[in-house]
C-alpha positions as CSV (number, residue, x, y, z in Angstrom):
1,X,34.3,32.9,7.1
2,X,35.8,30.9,9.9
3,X,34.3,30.4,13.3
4,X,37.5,31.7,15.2
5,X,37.2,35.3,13.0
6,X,35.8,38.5,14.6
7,X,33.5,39.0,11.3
8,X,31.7,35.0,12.4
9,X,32.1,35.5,16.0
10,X,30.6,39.3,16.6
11,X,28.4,39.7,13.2
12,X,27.1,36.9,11.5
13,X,26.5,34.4,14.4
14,X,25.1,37.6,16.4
15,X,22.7,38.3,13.6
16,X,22.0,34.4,13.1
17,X,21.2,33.9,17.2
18,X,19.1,37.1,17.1
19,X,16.9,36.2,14.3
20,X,16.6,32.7,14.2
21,X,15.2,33.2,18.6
22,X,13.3,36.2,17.3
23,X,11.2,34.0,14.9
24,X,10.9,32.0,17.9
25,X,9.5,35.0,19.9
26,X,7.2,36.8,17.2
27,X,5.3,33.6,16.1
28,X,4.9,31.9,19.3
29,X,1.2,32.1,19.2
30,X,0.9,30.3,16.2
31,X,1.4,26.8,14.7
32,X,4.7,25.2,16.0
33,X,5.1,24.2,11.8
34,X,5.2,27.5,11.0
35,X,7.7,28.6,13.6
36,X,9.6,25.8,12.4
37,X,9.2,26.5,8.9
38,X,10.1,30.0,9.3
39,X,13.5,28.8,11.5
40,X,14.7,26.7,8.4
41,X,14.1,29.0,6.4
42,X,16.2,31.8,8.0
43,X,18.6,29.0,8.9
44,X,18.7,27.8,4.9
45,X,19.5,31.4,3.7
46,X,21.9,32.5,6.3
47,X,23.8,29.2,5.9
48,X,23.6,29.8,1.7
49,X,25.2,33.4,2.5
50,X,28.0,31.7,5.0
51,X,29.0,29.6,2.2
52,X,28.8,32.1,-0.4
53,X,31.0,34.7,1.7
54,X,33.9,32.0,1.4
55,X,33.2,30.1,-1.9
56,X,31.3,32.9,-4.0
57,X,30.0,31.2,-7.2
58,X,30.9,28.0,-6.3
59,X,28.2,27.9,-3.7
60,X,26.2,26.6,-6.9
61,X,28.2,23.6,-7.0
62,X,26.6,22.4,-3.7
63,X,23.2,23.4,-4.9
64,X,23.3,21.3,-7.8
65,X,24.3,18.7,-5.7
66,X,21.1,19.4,-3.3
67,X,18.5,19.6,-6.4
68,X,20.5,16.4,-7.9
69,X,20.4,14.8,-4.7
70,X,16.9,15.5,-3.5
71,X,16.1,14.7,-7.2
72,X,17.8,11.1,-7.0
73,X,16.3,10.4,-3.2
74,X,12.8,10.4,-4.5
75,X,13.1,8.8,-7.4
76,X,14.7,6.3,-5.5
77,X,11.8,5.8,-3.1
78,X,9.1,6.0,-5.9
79,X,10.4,3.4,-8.0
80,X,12.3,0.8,-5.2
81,X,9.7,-1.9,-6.1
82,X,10.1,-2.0,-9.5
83,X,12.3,-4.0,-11.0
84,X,15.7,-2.9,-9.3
85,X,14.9,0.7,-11.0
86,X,15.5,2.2,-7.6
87,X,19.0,0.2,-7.7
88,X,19.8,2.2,-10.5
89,X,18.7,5.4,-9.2
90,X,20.9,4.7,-6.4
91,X,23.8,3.7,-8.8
92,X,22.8,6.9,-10.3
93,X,23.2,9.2,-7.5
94,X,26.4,7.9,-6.4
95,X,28.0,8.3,-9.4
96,X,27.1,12.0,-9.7
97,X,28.2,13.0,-6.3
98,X,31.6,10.5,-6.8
99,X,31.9,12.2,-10.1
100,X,31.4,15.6,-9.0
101,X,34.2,15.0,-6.1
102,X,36.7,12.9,-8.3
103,X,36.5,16.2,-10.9
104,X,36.9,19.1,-8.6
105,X,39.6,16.9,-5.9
106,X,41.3,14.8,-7.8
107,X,41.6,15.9,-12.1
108,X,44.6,18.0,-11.5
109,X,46.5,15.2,-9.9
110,X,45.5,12.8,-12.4
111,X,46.5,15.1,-14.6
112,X,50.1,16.0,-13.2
113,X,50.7,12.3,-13.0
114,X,50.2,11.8,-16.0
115,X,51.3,14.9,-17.8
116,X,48.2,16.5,-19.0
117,X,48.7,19.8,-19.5
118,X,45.3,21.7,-17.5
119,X,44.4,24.4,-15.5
120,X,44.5,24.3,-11.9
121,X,40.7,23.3,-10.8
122,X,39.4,25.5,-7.7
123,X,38.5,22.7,-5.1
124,X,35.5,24.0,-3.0
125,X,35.1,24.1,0.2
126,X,34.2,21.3,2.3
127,X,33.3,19.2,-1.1
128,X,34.4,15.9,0.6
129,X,31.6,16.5,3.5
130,X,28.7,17.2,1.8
131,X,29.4,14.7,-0.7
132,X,29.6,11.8,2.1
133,X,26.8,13.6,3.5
134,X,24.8,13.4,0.3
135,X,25.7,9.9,-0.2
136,X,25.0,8.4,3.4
137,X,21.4,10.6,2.5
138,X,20.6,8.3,-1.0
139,X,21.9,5.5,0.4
140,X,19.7,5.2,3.7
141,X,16.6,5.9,1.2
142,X,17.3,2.7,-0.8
143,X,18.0,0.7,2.2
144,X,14.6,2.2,3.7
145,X,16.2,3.4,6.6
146,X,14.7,7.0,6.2
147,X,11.9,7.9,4.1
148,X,12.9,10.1,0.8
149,X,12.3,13.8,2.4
150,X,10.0,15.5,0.2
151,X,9.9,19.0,1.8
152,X,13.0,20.5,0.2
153,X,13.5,23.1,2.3
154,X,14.6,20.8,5.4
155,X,16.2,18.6,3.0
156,X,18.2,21.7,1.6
157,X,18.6,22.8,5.3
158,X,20.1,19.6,6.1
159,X,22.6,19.4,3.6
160,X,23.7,23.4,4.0
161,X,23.5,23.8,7.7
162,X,26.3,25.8,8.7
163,X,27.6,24.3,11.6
164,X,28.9,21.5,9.7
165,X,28.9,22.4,6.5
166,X,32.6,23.0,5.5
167,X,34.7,20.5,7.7
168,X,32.2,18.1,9.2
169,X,31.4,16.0,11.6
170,X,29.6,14.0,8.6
171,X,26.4,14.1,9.8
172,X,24.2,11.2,8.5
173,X,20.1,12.4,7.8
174,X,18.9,10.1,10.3
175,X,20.5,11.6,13.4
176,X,18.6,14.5,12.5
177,X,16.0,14.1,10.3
178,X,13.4,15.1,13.2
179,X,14.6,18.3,14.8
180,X,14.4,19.6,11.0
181,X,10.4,19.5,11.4
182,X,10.7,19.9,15.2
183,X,13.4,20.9,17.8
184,X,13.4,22.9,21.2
185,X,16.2,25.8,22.3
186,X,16.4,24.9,26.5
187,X,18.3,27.3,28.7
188,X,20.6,24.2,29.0
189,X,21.2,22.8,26.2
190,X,22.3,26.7,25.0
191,X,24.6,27.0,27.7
192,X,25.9,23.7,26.8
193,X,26.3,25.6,23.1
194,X,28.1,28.3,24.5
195,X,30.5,26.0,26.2
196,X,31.5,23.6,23.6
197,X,32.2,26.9,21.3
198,X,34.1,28.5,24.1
199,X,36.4,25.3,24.5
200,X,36.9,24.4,20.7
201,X,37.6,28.6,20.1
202,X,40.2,27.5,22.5
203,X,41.7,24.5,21.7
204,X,42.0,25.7,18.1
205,X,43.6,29.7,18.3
206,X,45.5,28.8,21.7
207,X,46.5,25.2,21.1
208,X,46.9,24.2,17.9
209,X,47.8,27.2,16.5
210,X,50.5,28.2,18.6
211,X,51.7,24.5,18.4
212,X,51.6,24.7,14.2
213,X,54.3,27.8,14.7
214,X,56.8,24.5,15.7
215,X,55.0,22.4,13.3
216,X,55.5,24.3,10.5
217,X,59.0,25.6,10.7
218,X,60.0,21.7,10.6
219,X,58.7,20.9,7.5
220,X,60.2,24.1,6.5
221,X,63.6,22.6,6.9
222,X,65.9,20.4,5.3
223,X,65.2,16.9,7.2
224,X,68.8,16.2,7.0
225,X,69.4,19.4,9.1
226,X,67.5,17.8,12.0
227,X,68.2,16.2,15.1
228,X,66.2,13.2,16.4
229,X,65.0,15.9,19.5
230,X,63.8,18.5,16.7
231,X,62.2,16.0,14.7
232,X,60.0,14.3,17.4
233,X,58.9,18.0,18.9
234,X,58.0,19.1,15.6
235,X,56.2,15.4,14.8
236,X,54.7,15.8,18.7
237,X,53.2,18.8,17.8
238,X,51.7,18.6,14.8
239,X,50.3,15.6,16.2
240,X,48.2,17.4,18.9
241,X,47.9,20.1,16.3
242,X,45.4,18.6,14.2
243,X,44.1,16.8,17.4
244,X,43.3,20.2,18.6
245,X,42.6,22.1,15.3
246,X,40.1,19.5,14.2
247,X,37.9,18.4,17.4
248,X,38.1,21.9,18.0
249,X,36.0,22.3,14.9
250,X,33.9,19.4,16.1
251,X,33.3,21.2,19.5
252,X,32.4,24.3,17.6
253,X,30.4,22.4,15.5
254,X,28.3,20.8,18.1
255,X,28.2,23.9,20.3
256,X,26.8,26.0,17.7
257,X,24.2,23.2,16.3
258,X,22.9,23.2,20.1
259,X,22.1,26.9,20.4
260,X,19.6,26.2,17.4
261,X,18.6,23.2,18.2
262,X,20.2,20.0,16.7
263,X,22.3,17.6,18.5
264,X,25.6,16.6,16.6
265,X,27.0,13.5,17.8
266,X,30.5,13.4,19.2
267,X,33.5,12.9,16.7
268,X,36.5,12.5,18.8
269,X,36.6,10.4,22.2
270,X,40.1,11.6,23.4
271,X,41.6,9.2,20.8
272,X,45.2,9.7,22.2
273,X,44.4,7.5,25.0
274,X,44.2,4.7,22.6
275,X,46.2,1.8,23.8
276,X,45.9,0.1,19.8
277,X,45.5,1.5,16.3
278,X,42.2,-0.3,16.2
279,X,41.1,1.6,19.4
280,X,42.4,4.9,17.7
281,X,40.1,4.3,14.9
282,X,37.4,3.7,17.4
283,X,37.7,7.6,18.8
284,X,39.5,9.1,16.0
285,X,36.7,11.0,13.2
286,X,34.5,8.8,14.6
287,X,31.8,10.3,12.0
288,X,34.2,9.3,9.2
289,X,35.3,5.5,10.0
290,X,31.8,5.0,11.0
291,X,30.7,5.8,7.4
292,X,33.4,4.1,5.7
293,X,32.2,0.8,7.7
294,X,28.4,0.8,7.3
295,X,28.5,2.4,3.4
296,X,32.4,0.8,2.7
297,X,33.6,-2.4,4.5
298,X,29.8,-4.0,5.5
299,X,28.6,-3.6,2.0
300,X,32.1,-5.1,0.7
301,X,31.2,-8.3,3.1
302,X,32.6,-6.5,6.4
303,X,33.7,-10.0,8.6
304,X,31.8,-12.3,6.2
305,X,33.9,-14.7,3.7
306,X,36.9,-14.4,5.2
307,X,38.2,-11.5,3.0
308,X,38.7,-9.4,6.3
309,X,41.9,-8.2,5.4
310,X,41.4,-7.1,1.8
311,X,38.4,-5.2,2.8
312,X,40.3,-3.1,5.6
313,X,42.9,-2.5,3.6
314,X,40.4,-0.9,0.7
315,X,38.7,1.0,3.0
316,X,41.9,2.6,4.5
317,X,42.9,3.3,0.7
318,X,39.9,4.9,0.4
319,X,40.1,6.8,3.4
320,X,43.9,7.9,2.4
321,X,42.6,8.7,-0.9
322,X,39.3,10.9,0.7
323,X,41.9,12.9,2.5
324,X,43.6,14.3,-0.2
325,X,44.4,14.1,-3.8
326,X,48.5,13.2,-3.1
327,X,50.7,10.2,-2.3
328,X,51.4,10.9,0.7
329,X,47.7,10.2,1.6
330,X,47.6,7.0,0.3
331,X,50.5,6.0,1.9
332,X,49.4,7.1,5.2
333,X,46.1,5.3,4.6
334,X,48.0,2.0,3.4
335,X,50.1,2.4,6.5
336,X,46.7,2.6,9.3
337,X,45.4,-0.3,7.3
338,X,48.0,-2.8,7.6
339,X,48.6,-1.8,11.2
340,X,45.0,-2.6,11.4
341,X,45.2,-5.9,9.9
342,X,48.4,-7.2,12.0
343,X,46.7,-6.3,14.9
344,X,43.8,-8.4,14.1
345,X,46.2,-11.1,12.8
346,X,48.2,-11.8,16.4
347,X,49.7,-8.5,17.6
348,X,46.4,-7.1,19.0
349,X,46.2,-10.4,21.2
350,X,50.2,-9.7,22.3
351,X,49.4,-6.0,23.1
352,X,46.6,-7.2,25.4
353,X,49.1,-9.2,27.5
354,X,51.4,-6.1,27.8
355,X,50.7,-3.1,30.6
356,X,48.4,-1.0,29.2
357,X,51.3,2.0,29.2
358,X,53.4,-0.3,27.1
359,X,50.4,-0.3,24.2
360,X,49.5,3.4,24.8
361,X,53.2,4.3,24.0
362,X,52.8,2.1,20.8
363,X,50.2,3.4,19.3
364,X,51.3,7.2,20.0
365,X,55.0,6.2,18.3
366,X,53.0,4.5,15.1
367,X,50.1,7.0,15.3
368,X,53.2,9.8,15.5
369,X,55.1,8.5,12.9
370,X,52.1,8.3,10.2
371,X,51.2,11.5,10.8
372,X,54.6,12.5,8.9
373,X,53.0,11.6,5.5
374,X,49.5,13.1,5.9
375,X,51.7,16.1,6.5
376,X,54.8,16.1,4.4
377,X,54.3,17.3,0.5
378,X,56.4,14.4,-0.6
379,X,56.6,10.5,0.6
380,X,60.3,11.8,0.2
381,X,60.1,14.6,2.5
382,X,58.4,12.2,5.2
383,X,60.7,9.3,4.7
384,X,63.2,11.6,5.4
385,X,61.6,13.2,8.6
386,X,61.2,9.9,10.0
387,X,64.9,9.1,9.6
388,X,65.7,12.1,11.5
389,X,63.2,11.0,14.4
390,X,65.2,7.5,14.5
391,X,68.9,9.4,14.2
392,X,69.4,8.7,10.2
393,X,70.1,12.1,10.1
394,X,73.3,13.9,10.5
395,X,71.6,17.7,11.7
396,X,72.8,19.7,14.2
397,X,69.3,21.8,14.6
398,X,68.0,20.8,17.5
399,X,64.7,20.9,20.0
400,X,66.3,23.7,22.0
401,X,66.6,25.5,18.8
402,X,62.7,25.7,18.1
403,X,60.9,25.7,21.3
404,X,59.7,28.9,22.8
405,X,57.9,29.5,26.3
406,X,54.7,29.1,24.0
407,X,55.3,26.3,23.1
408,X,56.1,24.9,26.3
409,X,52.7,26.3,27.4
410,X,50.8,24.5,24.7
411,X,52.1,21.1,24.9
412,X,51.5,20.9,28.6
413,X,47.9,21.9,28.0
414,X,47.3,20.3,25.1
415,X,48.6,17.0,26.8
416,X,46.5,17.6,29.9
417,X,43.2,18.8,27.9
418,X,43.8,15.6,25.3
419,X,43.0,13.0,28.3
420,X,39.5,13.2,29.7
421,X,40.3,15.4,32.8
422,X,36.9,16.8,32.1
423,X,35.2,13.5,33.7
424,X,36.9,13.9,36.8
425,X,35.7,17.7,37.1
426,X,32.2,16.5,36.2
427,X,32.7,14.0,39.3
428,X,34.3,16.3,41.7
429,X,31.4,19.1,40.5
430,X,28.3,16.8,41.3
431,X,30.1,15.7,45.1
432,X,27.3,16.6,47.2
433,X,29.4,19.0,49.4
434,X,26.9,21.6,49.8
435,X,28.6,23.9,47.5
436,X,27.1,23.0,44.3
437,X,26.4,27.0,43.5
438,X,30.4,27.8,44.2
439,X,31.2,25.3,41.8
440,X,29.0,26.2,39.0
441,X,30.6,29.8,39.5
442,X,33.5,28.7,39.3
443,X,33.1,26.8,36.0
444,X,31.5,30.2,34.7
445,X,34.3,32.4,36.0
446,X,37.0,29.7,33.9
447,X,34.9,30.1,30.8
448,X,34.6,33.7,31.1
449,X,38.3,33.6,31.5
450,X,39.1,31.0,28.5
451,X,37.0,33.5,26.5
452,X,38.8,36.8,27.3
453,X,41.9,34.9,26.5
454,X,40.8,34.2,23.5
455,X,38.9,37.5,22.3
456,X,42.4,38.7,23.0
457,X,44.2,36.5,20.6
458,X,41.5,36.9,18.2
459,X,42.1,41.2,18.1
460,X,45.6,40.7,17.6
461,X,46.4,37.8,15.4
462,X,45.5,37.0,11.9
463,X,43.5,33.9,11.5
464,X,45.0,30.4,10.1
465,X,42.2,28.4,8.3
466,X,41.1,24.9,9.8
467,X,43.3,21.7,8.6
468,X,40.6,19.8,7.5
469,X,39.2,22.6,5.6
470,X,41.5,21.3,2.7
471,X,39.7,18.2,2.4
C-alpha cells in the first residue's frame, strides 16, 4: 500500500485518522494511560494490517524480529552487571537481526556469484529499516542510553509504526521513546501534518515521477547510442529523482507521524546545496550516516588512533553494501568513501579557498556521476554511461530527443523546490506588514491547489513504488 495510492490516501489513512482521534474523544474522561493505551493499540494493529496488505505472510518475519528483539533488549538489561553476559546478549541480538537481513537481502547474490543453484528468496519489505531500527534499539539498552521497554505493546508499536515502517527515516527508540506512553495532537502540529504530506505527495507523483519517465528510458538504451547532452539529462534527472522520490517519503513520513502525535526528525537538509561530499553526507539520509557513525565508525575508533581513513572507507562499504545486494552498490559506496577521505586529506582545505559556486558545481558533477552505479544494473552499464557524459561515446541520440514539455516543467521545479526557497517564504510570511491573515490564505489556497493537482494525477495514473522501497 503506498502513501501516493487512492486505497492509503482515501481509506486506510481516513479510517486510521478517524479512529485513532475518536479514542481520543470517547475516553477523554478517563486516565490519560488508558487513552494512550488504547491509541497504541489501534495504532499497533492498523500498522500490522498496512504491512500485511503489502507483504502478506511475511509480516511474520518482522514479528519475529519484534518478540526476538524485545526478547534480547531485556535480557540485555537484566544481566548487564554480570559478568559481560549482557555483552553477549548484545552480540546475540545483532547477529540475529544481521543474520536475518544477510539471508533474506543478500543469499541469492552470494549464491549467483558463486554459482549455487537456489530459489529466488522474496526480500520483504523495508527489512533493511526495521533491522537498523532494531539494532540502534539493543544497542542503546547495552550502552544504558534507554531503559529495556518492558511494555511490549509500545515497544511493538515502535518498531511497526507505519509512517516509517517500510522506507524510513530510521528512527532510533530514544527520539521517541516518550510520546509512546504520552503524546498530544495540537491544531498545529496537524496542520503541520497535513502540509508535509501535501508537499512530499507532490514532490514524489509530480516530480520525481515525471522526471523517472527521462530517467528510465536512458538506462533503457545502449550507452553507446548516447550523446554527452542525453546522457547528463538522463543522469540530471535521476539525480533529483531520488532526491525527490525519497525526501518525499521522508516528508510523508513526518507529516503523517505528526497528525498522531510523534515527531520524526528531519532526514534531508536540501543536500544539493552542498558545496563538498562531506557536506552532502551531512544533509543527505541524515537518519542513515548518523547511524552508521555512532553504531559503525565511533565504535570502530571514529578519529581516535589515527585509522581515520580505514574506518570511513568501511563504513561507506557498508553503507554501499546496506543499499543493495549488487556491485554496483559497492562501488558507489567505495566511490563516496574515498571522495571522503581526499577531502579530509588536502582537497577539502583547497575547496575552501575556491568560490563557493566552484565547490557547489563539484560536488553536483561527483555526486551526479556516482549516482550512475547506484542506478545502473551493471558496473558495465555505468562505466559506460559515464563515458557517454564525458563524450566516449559515439551516439547520435541526443537531449532534444528525450525531453518533453514535462520534463522541462519538472526540472525547473525540482531545481527551484531542491534549494531552501521555503526559508525565504517563512521570512517574507512573518514581515509584520499588517497582512499576516492574507498570507496565511494564501499559503492555504497553494496547498489546496498542490493537492488538487495531485488528486488529479493520482485518478489517472498508475502508481510507481518508492526507490528506496527496494532496500
Amino acid at each position: 500500500m503506498y502513501f501516493h495510492s487512492q486505497t492509503f490516501l482515501y481509506l486506510f489513512l481516513a479510517i486510521v485518522l478517524i479512529g485513532y482521534h475518536a479514542l481520543q474523544w470517547l475516553l477523554l474522561g478517563n486516565a490519560r494511560t488508558l487513552r494512550t493505551t488504547a491509541q497504541n493499540a489501534f495504532l499497533f494493529v492498523a500498522s500490522v494490517f498496512f504491512y500485511t496488505w503489502g507483504e502478506g505472510g511475511f509480516v511474520l518475519v518482522l514479528l519475529g524480529l519484534l518478540v526476538a528483539n524485545y526478547a534480547f533488549a531485556n535480557a540485555i538489561a537484566r544481566n548487564q552487571a554480570a559478568n559481560h553476559t549482557g555483552k553477549r546478549w548484545l552480540i546475540a541480538a545483532i547477529v540475529f537481526d544481521l543474520g536475518l537481513l544477510v539471508y533474506f537481502k543478500y543469499t541469492g547474490f552470494l549464491a549467483a556469484n558463486l554459482s549455487w543453484p537456489i530459489a529466488e528468496i522474496h526480500l520483504p519489505i523495508g527489512i533493511s529499516f526495521f533491522t537498523f531500527q532494531a539494532i540502534s534499539y539493543v544497542t542503546d539498552v547495552y550502552r544504558r542510553e534507554v531503559p529495556a521497554q518492558q511494555n511490549f505493546l509500545r515497544f511493538g508499536l515502535y518498531v511497526f509504526l507505519f509512517p516509517h515502517l517500510i522506507a524510513g527515516p530510521i528512527v532510533r527508540y530514544k527520539d521517541i521513546a516518550s510520546q509512546l506512553s504520552e503524546r498530544c495532537v495540537t491544531r498545529d502540529s496537524f496542520a503541520e501534518g497535513v502540509r508535509r504530506l501535501i508537499f512530499g505527495l507532490a514532490k514524489k507523483v509530480l516530480i520525481a515521477d515525471t522526471l523517472a519517465v527521462v530517467a528510465d528510458h536512458l538506462f533503457r538504451l545502449p550507452a553507446s547510442d548516447l550523446t554527452a547532452s542525453a546522457a547528463w539529462l538522463g543522469m540530471v534527472c535521476y539525480a533529483l529523482q531520488i532526491y525527490f522520490d525519497f525526501s518525499g517519503y521522508s516528508d510523508m513520513a513526518i507529516g503523517l507521524g505528526k497528525m498522531i502525535g510523534f515527531d520524526f526528525l528531519e532526514n534531508f537538509n536540501y543536500p544539493y546545496t552542498a558545496a563538498s561530499v562531506t557536506e552532502f553526507w551531512r544533509r543527505w539520509h541524515i537518519s542513515l550516516s548518523s547511524w552508521f557513525r555512532d553504531y559503525v565508525y565511533v565504535p570502530l575508533g571514529g578519529n581516535r588512533g589515527g585509522k581515520t581513513y580505514r574506518n570511513l572507507l568501511i563504513v561507506f562499504v557498508l553503507c554501499g553494501i546496506w543499499h543493495g545486494a549488487n556491485w554496483t552498490y559497492l562501488i558507489w559506496g567505495v566511490l563516496h568513501g574515498v571522495l571522503l577521505i581526499i577531502e579530509r586529506l588536502g582537497l577539502g582545505a583547497i575547496l575552501l579557498k575556491l568560490p563557493r559556486p566552484f565547490r557547489h558545481v563539484y560536488t553536483l558533477v561527483v555526486v551526479t556521476v556516482g549516482w550512475t552505479f547506484f542506478r545502473a544494473q551493471t558496473s558495465a552499464q555505468a562505466v559506460a554511461i559515464i563515458g557517454a557524459m564525458f563524450g566516449f561515446a559515439e551516439g547520435t541520440y541526443t537531449a532534444a530527443d528525450i525531453v518533453k514539455n514535462s520534463t522541462i516543467v519538472a526540472l525547473a521545479i525540482g531545481a527551484i523546490a531542491a534549494l531552501p526557497v521555503h526559508r525565504l517564504a517563512t521570512r517574507l510570511e512573518n514581515c509584520s506588514w499588517g497582512i499576516e491573515a492574507v498570507g496565511h490564505m494564501v499559503k492555504l489556497a497553494a496547498l489546496a491547489g498542490i493537492m488538487l493537482v495531485v488528486a488529479s494525477w493520482l485518478a489517472g495514473n498508475t502508481y510507481s513504488a518508492f526507490i528506496y522501497f527496494r532496500f
